[in-house]
C-alpha positions in Angstrom: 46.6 17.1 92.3 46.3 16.3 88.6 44.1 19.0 86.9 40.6 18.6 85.7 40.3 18.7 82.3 37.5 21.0 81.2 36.3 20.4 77.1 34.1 23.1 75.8 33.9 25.7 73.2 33.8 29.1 74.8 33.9 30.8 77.9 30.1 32.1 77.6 28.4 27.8 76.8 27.2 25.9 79.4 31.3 25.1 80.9 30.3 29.0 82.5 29.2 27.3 85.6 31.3 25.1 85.9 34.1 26.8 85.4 32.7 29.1 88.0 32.3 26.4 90.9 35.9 25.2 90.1 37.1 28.8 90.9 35.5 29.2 93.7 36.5 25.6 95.4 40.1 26.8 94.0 40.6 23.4 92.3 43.3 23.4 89.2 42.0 23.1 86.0 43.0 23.4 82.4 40.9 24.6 79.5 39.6 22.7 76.5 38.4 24.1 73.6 37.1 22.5 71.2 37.5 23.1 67.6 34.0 24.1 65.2 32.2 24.4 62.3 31.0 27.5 61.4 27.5 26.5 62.3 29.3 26.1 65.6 29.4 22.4 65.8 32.2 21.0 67.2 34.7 19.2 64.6 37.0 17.0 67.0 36.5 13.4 66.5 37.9 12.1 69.4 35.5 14.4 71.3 33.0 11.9 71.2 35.1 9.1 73.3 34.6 11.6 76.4 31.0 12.5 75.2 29.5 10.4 72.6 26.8 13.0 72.2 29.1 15.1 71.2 28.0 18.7 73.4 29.5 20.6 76.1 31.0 20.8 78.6 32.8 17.8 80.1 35.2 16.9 82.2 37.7 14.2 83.1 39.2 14.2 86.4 41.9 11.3 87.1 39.7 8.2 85.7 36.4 10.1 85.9 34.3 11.5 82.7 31.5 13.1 82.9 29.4 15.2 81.2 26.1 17.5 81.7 26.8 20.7 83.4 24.3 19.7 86.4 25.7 16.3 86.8 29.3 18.1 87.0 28.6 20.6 89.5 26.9 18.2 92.2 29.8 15.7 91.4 32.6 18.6 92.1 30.7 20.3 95.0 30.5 17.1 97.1 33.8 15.8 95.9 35.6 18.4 96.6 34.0 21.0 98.7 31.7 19.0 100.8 29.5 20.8 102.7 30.6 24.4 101.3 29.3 24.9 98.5 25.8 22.4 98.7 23.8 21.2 101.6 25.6 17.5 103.6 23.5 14.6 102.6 21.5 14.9 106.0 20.6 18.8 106.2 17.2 19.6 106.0 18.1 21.7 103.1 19.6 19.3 101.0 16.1 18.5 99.4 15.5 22.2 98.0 19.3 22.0 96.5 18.7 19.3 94.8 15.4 20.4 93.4 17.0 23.6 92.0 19.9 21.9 90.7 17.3 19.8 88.4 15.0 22.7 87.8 18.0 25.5 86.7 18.5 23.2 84.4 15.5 21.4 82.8 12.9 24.4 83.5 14.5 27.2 83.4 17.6 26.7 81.0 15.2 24.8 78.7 13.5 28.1 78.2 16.0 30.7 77.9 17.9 28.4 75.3 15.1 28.9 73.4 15.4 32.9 73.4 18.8 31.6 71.1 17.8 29.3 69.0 14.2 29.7 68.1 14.2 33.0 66.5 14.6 32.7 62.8 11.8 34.0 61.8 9.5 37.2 63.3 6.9 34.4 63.8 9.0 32.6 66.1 10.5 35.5 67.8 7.0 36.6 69.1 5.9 32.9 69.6 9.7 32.5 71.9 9.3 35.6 73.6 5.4 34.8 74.5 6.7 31.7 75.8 9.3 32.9 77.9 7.6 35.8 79.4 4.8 33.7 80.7 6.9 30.4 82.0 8.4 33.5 83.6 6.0 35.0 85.2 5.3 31.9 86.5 8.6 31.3 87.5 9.0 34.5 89.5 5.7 33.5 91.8 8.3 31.7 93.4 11.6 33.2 93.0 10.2 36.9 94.0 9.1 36.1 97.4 12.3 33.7 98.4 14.7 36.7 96.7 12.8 39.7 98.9 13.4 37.1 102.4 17.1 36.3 101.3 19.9 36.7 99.7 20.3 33.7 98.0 18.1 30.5 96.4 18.9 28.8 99.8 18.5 30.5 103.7 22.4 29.1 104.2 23.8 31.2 102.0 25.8 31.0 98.7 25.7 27.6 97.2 25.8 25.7 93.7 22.1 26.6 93.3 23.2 30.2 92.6 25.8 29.4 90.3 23.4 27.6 87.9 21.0 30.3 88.2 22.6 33.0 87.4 24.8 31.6 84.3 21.8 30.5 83.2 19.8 33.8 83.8 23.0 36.3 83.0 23.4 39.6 83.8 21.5 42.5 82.1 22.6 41.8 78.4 21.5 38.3 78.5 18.0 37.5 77.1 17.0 35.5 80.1 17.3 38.6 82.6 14.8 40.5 80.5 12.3 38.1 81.2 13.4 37.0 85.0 14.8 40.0 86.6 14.4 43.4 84.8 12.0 45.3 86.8 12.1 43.5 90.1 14.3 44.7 92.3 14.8 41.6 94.5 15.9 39.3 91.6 18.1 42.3 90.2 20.1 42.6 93.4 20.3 39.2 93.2 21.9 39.3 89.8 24.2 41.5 90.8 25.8 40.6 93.7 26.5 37.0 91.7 28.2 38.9 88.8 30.4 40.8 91.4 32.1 37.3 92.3 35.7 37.3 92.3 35.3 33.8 90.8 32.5 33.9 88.3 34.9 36.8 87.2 37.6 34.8 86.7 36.0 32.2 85.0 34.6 34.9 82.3 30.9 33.8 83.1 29.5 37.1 82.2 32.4 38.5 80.1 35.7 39.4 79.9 
């Protein structure tokens, strides 16, 4: 098998997950990084014939491209771990996958970037952090009673759902887990048993 090409600019971007699901399907892969600017924007041209918007990650497997971290992980789980990794078409929990698939992404990631990128000022910081402690709480009205029932987002077990999750909330450096996890047990233990991975460890999600 030809390996997946894998563009991005750092271990620790949004490639983490990614990375992370092609280690634990065991598929062969070789790392991209791109070149950047000091105000970390990235400087390769020809970057923007795989992804004309020019941001990470994307792949290209055989005559495949694609790009958005979301879009990759459902594409690799079914293509090459059917059923493993994420709910078959017709399971009853197929439904709830895909919903937190979407929602890692666009409600919950859309928040926590914000802990990065909108604190300039000591205005902003308090305006961000007010922000993201009440989507939050709001977020943990949900997550709180699913993590105390289960050990993972879905009652099969490990899936993709998990991946995105945790990269996007981290471990207990990373902004988001102040918000999400600190203080409630369920969502801690949660936490950790995802960092403790073998491959989320290889793939340098939370570190070296």
């Amino acid at each position: 098998m030809t390996k997946i090409k894998l563009y991005s600019m750092a271990y620790q971007d949004r490639s983490d997950r990614v990375r992370w699901l092609m280690e634990e399907i065991g598929l062969p892969y070789e790392n991209i990084f791109l070149s950047t600017t000091p105000d970390y924007k990235i400087s390769d041209s020809d970057y923007k014939l795989i992804n004309p918007m020019n941001r990470v990650p994307a792949i290209v497997d055989g005559t495949t491209t694609l790009y958005e971290s979301g879009a990759i992980c459902l594409y690799l789980a079914d293509k090459y771990a059917y059923g493993k990794f994420s709910p078959v078409l017709d399971s009853p929990h197929r439904a709830q996958y895909l919903k937190w698939m979407v929602s890692s992404v666009g409600t919950y990631e859309a928040v926590i970037a914000r802990l990065f990128t909108h604190m300039k000022t000591d205005l902003e910081k308090f305006q961000t952090r007010e922000y993201a402690a009440h989507q939050a709480s709001i977020w943990k009205k949900e997550l709180l009673p699913l993590l105390s029932n289960q050990e993972y987002i879905l009652p099969t077990g490990f899936s993709v759902c998990d991946i995105m999750m945790a990269a996007i909330i981290g471990n207990h450096e990373a902004p988001g887990y102040e918000f999400v996890a600190k203080g409630h047990p369920a969502i801690e233990a949660y936490i950790d048993r995802l960092t403790k991975r073998e491959a989320a460890k290889r793939a340098k999600v939370f570190g070296e």
